[in-house]
DRENDO-1510 file (C-alpha; in Angstrom, 1 decimal, always signed):
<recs>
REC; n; res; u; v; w
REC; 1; UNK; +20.5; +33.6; +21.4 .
REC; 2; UNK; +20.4; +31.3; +18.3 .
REC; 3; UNK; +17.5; +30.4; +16.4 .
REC; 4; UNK; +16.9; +27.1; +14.3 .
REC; 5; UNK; +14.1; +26.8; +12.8 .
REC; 6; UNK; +12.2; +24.0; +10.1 .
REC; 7; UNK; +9.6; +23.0; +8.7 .
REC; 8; UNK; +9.7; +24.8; +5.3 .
REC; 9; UNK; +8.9; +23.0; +1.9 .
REC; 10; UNK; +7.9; +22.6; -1.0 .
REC; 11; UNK; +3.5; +22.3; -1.1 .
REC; 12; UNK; +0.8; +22.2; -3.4 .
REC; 13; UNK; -1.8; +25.2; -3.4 .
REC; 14; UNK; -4.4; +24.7; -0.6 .
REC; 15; UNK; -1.9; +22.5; +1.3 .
REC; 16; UNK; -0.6; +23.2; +4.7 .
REC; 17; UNK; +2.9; +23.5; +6.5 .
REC; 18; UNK; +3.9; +23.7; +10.2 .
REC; 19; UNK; +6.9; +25.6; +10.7 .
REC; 20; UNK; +9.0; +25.4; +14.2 .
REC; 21; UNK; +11.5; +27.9; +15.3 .
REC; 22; UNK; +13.6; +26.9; +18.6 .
REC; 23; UNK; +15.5; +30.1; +20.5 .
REC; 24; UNK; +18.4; +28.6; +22.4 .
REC; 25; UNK; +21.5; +29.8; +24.5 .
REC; 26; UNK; +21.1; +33.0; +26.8 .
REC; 27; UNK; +17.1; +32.7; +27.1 .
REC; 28; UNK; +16.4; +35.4; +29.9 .
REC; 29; UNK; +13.0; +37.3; +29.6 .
REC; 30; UNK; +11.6; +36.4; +25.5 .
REC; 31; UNK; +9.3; +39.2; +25.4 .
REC; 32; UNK; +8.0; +38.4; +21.7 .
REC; 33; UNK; +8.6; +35.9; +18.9 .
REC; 34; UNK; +7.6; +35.8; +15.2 .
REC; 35; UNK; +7.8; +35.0; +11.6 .
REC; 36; UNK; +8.6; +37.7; +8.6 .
REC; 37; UNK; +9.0; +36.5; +5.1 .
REC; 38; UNK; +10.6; +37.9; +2.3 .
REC; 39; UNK; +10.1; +36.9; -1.0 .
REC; 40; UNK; +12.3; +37.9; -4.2 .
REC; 41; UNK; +12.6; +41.4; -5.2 .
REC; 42; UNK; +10.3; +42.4; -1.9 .
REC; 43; UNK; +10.8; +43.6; +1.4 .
REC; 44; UNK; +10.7; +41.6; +4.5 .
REC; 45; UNK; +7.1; +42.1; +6.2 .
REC; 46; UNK; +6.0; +40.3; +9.7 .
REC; 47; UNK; +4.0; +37.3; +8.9 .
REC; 48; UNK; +2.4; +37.0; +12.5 .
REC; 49; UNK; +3.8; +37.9; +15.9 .
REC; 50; UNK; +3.0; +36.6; +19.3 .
REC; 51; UNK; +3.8; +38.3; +23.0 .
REC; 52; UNK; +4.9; +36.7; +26.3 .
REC; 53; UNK; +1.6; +37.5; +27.5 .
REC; 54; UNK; -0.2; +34.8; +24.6 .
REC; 55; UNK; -1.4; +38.5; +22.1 .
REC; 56; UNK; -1.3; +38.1; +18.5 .
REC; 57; UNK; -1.1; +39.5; +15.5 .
REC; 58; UNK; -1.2; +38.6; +11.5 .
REC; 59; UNK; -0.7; +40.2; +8.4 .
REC; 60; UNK; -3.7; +40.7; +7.0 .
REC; 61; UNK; -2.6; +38.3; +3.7 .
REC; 62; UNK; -2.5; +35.7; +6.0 .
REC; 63; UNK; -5.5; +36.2; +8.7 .
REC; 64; UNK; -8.1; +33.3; +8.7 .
REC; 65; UNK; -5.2; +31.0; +7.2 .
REC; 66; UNK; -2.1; +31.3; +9.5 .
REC; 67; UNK; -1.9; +30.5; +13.3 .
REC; 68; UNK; +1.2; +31.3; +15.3 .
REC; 69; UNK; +1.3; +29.5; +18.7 .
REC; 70; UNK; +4.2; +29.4; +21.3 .
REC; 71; UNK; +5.5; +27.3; +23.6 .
REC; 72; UNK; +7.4; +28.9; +26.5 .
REC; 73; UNK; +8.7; +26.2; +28.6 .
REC; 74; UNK; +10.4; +24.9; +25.1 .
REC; 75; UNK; +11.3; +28.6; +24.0 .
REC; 76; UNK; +9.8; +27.4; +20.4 .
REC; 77; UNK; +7.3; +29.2; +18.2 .
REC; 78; UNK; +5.1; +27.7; +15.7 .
REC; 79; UNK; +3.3; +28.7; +12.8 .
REC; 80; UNK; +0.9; +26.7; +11.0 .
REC; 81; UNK; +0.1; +27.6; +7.6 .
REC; 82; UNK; -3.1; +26.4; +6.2 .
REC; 83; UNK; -4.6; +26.9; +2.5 .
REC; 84; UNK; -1.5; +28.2; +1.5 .
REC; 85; UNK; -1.4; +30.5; -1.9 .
REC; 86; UNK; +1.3; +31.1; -4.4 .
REC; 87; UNK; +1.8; +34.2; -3.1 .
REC; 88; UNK; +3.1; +33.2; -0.1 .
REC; 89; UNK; +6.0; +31.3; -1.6 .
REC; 90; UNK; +8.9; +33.1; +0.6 .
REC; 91; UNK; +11.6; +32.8; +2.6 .
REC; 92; UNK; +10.4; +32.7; +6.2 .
REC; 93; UNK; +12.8; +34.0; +9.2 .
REC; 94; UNK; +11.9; +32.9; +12.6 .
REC; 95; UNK; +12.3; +36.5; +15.0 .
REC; 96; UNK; +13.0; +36.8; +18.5 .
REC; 97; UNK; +13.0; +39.7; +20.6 .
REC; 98; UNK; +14.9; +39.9; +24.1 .
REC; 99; UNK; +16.4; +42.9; +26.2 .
REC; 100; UNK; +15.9; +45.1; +23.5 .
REC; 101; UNK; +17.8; +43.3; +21.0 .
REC; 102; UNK; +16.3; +41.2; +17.9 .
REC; 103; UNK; +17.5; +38.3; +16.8 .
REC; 104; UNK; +17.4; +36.4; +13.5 .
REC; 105; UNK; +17.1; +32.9; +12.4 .
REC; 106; UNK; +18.5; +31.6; +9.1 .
REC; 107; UNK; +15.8; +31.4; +7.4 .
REC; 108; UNK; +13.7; +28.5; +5.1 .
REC; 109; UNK; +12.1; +28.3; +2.3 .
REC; 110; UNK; +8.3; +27.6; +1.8 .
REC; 111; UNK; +7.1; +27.1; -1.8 .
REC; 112; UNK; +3.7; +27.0; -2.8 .
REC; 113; UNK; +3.3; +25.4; -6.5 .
REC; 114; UNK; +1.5; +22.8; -8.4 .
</recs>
């Protein structure tokens, strides 16, 4: 399974960014899909998380602000990222789980400065 995912950037504070992550190759039975960030010095924490059944769930940093959404015919997950804050200025990694096995995107960068 590969991962590619976009949508990162540089933003203001308050602004908004969509990010899209794309799982393709050896797609069989997705059975979740999410984002973890990890910013410098820090571990890499789940961002928000969303099952083959539609159930969600966020990081409590991020609740009210972030929505992750997933489209299963296109085996791509979303999240939008509204009011965004310094503190989420991270790299963000697009995760997919499948048979057991987790799988990694590459990663991209979202900034958050003025």
């Amino acid at each position: 399974v590969q991962l590619q995912a976009s949508g990162g950037g540089l933003v203001q504070p308050g602004g908004s960014l969509r990010l899209s992550c794309a799982a393709s190759g050896y797609i069989f039975s997705i059975n979740f899909m999410g984002w973890y960030r990890q910013a410098p010095g820090e571990l890499r924490e789940l961002v928000a998380g969303i099952t083959s059944g539609g159930a969600t769930n966020y990081a409590d940093s991020v609740k009210g602000r972030f929505t992750i959404s997933r489209d299963g015919a296109k085996n791509t997950v979303y999240l939008q990222m509204t009011n965004l804050k310094p503190e989420d200025t991270a790299v963000y990694y697009c995760n997919v789980f499948q048979l057991r096995r987790h799988y990694w995107g590459k990663g991209t960068q979202v900034t958050v400065s003025s």
